[in-house]
DRENDO-1510 file (C-alpha; in Angstrom, 1 decimal, always signed):
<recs>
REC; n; res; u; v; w
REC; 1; UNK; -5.1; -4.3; +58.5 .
REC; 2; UNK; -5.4; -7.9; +60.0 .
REC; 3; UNK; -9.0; -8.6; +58.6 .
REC; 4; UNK; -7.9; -7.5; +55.3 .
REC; 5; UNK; -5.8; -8.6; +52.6 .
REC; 6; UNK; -3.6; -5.6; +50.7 .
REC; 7; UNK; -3.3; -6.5; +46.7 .
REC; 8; UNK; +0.5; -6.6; +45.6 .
REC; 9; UNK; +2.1; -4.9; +48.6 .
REC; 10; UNK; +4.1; -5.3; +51.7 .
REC; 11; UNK; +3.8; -3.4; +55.0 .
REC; 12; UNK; +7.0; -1.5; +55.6 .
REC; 13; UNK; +7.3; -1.5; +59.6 .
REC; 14; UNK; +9.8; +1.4; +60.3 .
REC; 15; UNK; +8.0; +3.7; +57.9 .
REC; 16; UNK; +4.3; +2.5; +59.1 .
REC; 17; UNK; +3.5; +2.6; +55.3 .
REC; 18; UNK; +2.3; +0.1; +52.5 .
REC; 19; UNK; +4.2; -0.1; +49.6 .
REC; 20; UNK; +2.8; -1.5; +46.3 .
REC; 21; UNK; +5.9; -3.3; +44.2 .
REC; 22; UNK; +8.3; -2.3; +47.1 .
REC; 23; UNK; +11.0; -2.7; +44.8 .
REC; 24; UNK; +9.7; +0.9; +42.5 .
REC; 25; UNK; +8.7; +3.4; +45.8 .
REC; 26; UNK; +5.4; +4.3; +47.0 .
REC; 27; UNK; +2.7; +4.2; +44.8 .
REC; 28; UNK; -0.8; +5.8; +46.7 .
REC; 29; UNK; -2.9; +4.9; +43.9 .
REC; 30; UNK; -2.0; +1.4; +43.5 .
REC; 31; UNK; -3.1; +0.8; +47.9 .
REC; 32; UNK; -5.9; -1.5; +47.4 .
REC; 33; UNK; -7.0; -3.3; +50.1 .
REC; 34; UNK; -10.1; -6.2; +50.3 .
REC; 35; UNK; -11.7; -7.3; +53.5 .
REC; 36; UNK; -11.4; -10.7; +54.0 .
REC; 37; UNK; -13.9; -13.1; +53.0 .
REC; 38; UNK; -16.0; -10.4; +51.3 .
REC; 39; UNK; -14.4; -10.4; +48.1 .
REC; 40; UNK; -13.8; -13.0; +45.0 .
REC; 41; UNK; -11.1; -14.0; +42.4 .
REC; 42; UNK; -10.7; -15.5; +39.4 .
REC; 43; UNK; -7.2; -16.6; +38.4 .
REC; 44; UNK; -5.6; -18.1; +35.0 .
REC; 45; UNK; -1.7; -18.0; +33.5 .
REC; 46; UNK; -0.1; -14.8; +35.0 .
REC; 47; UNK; -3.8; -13.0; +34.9 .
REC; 48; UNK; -6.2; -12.2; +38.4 .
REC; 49; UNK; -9.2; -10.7; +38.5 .
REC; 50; UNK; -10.7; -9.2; +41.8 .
REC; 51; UNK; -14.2; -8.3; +42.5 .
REC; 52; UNK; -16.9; -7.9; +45.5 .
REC; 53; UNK; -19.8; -8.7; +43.3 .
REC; 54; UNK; -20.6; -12.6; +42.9 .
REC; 55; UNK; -22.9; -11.3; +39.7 .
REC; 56; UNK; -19.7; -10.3; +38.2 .
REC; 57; UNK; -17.9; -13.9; +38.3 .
REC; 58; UNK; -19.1; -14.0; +34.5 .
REC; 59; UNK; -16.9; -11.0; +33.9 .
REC; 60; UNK; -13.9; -13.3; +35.0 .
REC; 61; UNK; -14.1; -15.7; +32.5 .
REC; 62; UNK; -14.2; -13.1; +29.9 .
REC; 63; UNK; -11.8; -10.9; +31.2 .
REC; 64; UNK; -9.4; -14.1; +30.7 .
REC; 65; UNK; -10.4; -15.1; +27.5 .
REC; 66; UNK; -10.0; -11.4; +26.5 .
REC; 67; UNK; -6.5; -10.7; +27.8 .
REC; 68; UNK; -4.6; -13.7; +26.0 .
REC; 69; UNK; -6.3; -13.0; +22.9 .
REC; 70; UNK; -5.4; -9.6; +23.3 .
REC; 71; UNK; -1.9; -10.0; +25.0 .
REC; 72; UNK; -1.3; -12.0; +22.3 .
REC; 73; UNK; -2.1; -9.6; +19.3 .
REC; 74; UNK; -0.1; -6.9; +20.9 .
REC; 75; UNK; +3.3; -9.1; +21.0 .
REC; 76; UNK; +3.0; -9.8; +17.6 .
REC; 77; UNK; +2.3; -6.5; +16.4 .
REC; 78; UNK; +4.3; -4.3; +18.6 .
REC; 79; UNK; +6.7; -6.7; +20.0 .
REC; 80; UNK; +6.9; -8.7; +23.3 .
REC; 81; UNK; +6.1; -7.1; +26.2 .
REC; 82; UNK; +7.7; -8.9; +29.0 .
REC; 83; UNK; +4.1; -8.8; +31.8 .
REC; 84; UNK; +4.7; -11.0; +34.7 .
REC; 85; UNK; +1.4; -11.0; +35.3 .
REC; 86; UNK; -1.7; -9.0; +35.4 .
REC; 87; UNK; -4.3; -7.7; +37.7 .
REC; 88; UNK; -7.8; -6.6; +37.2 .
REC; 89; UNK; -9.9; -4.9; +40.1 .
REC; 90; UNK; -13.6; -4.1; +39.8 .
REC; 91; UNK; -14.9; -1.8; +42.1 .
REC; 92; UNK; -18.4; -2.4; +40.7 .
REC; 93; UNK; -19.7; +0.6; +40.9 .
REC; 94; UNK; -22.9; +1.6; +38.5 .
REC; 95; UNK; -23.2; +5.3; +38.7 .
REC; 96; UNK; -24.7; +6.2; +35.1 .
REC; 97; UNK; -22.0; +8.2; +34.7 .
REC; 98; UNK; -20.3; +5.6; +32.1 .
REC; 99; UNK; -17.6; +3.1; +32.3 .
REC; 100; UNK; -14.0; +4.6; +33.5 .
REC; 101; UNK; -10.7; +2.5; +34.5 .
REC; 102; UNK; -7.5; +3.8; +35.4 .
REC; 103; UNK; -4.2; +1.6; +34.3 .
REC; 104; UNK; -1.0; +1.4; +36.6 .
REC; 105; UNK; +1.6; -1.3; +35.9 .
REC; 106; UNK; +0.5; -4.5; +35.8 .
REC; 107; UNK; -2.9; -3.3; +37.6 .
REC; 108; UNK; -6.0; -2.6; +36.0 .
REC; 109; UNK; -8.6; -1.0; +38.0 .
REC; 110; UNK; -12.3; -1.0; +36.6 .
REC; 111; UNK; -14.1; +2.1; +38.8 .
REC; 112; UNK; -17.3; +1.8; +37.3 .
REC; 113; UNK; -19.5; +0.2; +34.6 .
REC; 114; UNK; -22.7; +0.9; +32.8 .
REC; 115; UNK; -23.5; -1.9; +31.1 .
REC; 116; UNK; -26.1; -5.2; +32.2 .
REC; 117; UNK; -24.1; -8.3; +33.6 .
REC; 118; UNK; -26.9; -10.8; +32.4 .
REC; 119; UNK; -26.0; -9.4; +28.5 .
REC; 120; UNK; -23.2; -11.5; +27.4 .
REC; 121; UNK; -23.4; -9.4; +24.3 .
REC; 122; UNK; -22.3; -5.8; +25.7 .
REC; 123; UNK; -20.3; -7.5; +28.6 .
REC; 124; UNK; -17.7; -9.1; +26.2 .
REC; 125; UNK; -18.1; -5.6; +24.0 .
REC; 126; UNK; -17.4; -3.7; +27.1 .
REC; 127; UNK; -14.8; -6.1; +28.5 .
REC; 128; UNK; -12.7; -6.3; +24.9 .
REC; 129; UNK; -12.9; -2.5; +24.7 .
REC; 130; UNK; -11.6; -1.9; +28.3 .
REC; 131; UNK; -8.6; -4.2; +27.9 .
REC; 132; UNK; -7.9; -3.6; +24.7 .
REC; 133; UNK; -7.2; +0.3; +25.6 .
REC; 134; UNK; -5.9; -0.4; +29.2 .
REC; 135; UNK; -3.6; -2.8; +28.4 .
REC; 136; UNK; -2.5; -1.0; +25.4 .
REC; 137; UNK; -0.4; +1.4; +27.9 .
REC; 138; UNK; +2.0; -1.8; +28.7 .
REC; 139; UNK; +3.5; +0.0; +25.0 .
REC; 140; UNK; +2.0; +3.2; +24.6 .
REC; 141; UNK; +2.9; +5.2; +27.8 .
REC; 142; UNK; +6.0; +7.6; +29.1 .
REC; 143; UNK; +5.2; +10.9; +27.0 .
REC; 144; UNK; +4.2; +13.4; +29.6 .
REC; 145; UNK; +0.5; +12.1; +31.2 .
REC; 146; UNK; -0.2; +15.9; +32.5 .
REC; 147; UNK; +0.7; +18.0; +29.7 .
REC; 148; UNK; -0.5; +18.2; +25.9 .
REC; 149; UNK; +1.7; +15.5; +25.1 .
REC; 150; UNK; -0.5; +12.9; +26.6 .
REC; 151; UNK; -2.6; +12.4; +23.3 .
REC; 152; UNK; +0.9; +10.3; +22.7 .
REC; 153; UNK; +0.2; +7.9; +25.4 .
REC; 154; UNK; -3.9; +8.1; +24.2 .
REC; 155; UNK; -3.3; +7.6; +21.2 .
REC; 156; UNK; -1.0; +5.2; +20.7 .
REC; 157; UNK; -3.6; +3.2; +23.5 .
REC; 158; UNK; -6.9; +4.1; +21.3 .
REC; 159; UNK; -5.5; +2.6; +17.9 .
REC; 160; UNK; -3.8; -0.1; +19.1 .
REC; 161; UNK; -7.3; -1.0; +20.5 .
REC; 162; UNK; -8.6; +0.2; +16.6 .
REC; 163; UNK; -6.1; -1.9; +15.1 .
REC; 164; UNK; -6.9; -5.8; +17.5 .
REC; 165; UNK; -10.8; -4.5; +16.0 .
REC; 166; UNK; -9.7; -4.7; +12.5 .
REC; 167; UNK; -7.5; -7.3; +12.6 .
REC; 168; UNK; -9.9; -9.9; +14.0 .
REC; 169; UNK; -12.9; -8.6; +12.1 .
REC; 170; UNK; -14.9; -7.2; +15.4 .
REC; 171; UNK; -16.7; -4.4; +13.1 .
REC; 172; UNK; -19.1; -4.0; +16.9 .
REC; 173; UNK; -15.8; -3.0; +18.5 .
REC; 174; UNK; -14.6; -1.0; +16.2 .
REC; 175; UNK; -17.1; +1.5; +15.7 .
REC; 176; UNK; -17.4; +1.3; +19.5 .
REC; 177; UNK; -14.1; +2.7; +20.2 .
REC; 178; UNK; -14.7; +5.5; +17.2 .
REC; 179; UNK; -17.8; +6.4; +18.2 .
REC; 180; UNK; -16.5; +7.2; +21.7 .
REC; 181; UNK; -13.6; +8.7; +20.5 .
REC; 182; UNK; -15.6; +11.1; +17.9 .
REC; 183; UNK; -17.8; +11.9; +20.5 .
REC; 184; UNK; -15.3; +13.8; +22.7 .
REC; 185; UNK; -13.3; +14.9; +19.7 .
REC; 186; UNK; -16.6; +17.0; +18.9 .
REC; 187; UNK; -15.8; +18.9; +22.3 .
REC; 188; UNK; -12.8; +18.6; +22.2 .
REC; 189; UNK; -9.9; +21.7; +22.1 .
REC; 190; UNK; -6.6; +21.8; +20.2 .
REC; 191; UNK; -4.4; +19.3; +21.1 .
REC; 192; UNK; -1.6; +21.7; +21.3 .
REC; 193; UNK; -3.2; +23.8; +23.3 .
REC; 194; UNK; -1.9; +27.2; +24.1 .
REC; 195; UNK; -0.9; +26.9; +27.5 .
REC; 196; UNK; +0.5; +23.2; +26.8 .
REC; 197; UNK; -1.8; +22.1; +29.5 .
REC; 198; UNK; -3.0; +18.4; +28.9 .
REC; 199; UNK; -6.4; +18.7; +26.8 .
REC; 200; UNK; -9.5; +17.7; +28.1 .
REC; 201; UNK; -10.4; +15.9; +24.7 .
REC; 202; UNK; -7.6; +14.2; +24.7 .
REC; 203; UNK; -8.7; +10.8; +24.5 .
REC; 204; UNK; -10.3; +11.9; +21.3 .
REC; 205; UNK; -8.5; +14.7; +19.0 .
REC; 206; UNK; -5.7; +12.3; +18.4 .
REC; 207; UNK; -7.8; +9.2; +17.4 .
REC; 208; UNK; -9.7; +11.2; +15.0 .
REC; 209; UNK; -6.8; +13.0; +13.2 .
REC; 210; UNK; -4.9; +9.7; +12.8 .
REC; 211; UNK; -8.6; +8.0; +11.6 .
REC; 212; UNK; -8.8; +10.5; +8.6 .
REC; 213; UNK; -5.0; +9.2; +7.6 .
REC; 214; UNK; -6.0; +5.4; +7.8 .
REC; 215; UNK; -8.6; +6.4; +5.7 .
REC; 216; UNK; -6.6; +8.2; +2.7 .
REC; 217; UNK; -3.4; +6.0; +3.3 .
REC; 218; UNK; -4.9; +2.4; +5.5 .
REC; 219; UNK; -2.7; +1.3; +8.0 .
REC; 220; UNK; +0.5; +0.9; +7.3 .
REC; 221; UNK; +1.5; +4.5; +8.2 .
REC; 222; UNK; -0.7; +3.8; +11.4 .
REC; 223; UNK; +1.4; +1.0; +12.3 .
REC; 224; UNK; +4.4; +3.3; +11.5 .
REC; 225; UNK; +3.3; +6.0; +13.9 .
REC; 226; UNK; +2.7; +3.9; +16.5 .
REC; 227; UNK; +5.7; +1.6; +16.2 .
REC; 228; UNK; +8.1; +4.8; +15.9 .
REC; 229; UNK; +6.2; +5.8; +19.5 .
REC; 230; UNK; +7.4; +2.8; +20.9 .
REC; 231; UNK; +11.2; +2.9; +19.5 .
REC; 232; UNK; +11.5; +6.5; +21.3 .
REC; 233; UNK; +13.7; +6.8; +24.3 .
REC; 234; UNK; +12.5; +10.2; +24.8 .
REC; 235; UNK; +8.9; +10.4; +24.1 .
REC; 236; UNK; +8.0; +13.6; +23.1 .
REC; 237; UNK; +5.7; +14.2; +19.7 .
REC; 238; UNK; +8.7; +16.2; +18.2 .
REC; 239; UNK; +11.3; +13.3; +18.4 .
REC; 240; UNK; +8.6; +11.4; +17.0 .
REC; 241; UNK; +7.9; +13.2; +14.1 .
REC; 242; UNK; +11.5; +14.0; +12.8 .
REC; 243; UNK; +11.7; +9.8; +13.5 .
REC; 244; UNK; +9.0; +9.0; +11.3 .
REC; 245; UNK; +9.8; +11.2; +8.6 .
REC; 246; UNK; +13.1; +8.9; +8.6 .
REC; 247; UNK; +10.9; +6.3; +8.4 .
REC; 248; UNK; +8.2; +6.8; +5.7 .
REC; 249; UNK; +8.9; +10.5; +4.3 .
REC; 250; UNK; +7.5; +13.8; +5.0 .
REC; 251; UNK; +4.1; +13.8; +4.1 .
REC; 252; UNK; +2.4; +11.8; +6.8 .
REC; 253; UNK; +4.3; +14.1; +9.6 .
REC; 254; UNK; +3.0; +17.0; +8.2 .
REC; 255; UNK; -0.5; +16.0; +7.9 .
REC; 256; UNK; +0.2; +15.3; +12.0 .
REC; 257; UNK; +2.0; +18.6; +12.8 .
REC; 258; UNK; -0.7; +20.6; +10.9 .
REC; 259; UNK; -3.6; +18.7; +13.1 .
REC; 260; UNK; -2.4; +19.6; +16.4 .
REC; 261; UNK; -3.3; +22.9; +16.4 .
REC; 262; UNK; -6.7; +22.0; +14.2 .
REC; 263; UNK; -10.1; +21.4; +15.6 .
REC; 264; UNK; -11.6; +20.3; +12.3 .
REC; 265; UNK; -9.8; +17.1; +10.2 .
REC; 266; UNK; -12.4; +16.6; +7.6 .
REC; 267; UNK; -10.3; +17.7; +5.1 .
REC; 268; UNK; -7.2; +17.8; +6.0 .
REC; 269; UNK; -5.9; +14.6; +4.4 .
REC; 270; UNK; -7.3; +16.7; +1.1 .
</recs>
């Protein structure tokens, strides 16, 4: 690995094996290595970002702009969230299969993208609703990823992204990130499924069912949801329910409980 240089890990000798943050264990999906000279970065406070395509060095300076804005929101809403730093890597791949990104800590990794680099427009659309979901996890993350119980971790992601749109008036972004989100929710399963497998639509079911209760009750048992998520030592959609019915009464938890075995929320708030 001489001619390349490994992101964020150390070669361990006796074991003949990277490790990304040595300190936490292996971590095979976090082993990303750049050949040398053939790749660029773009670097502000405590925030890289790592590409092979000079056309993307615009992307940079959004990304940047993007995360502090971002970063920022999130602290004050949800509470500081100590990130040491932060690394994006785009793979740059155009596929027409649509943008996708995978989070890890601290790491961000764009796979591909769909959208025209020369449209400032729908780059800084596409860049503030990648970040805004991805770096959402840094709160919303630790239910179980590979069962049912991920539409926690989505979720909790999805809205915080919904509630950075509201809050600083992006209407563009906003219906972005519901349009998406309705979109698989129209395909989508039970989010309790049967087996307690992890849903295909779970990126979507959840967003919508929590949508239809912002719009009878606004946000503030939104913010309660998703604040109660983050208190939980054990993050498991029953301990969050009997917490928030602590918090802000009953009815709010059972419009929730009824909606996970639900495919249809139009009237459910009703």
């Amino acid at each position: 690995m001489e001619d390349y240089y490994v992101l964020n890990a150390k070669y361990n000798k006796n074991e003949k094996a990277w490790h990304y943050n040595s300190d936490e264990g292996y971590d095979t999906g976090n082993i990303i290595a750049f050949k040398k000279r053939e790749y660029y970065k773009s670097s502000a406070h405590k925030f890289s970002f790592y590409y092979i395509n000079k056309a993307e060095e615009a992307r940079g300076n959004i990304l940047v702009h993007y995360y502090n804005e971002i970063l920022e929101y999130y602290n004050k809403v949800f509470g500081d969230n100590d990130i040491k730093k932060f690394d994006v890597v785009s793979l740059g791949i155009i596929d027409g299969v649509g943008p996708g990104a995978y989070f890890r800590k601290e790491l961000l990794v764009s796979e591909r993208m769909d959208f025209d680099l020369g449209n400032e427009k729908e780059l800084r659309l596409n860049t503030a609703s990648l970040l805004s979901h991805e770096l959402g996890h840094n709160w919303f993350s630790g239910a179980s990823f590979d069962t049912w119980e991920d539409w926690l971790n989505e979720t909790g992601a999805t809205w915080a992204s919904l509630l950075y749109a509201l809050d600083s008036n992006n209407d563009e972004l906003f219906k972005k990130l519901l349009g998406e989100a309705e979109q698989i929710y129209k395909n989508s399963t039970l989010i309790k499924t049967t087996d307690l497998k992890r849903p295909d639509g779970v990126h979507g079911s959840g967003t919508m069912l929590l949508y239809e209760i912002y719009k009878k009750y606004g946000k503030k048992p939104i913010l309660a949801f998703l604040n109660t998520f983050i208190e939980l030592q054990d993050k498991t959609t029953e301990n969050l329910l009997v917490s928030l019915k602590h918090k802000i009464g009953n009815e709010i938890p059972a419009i929730i409980q009824k909606g996970l075995t639900m495919t249809d929320y139009s009237e459910i708030c009703r």
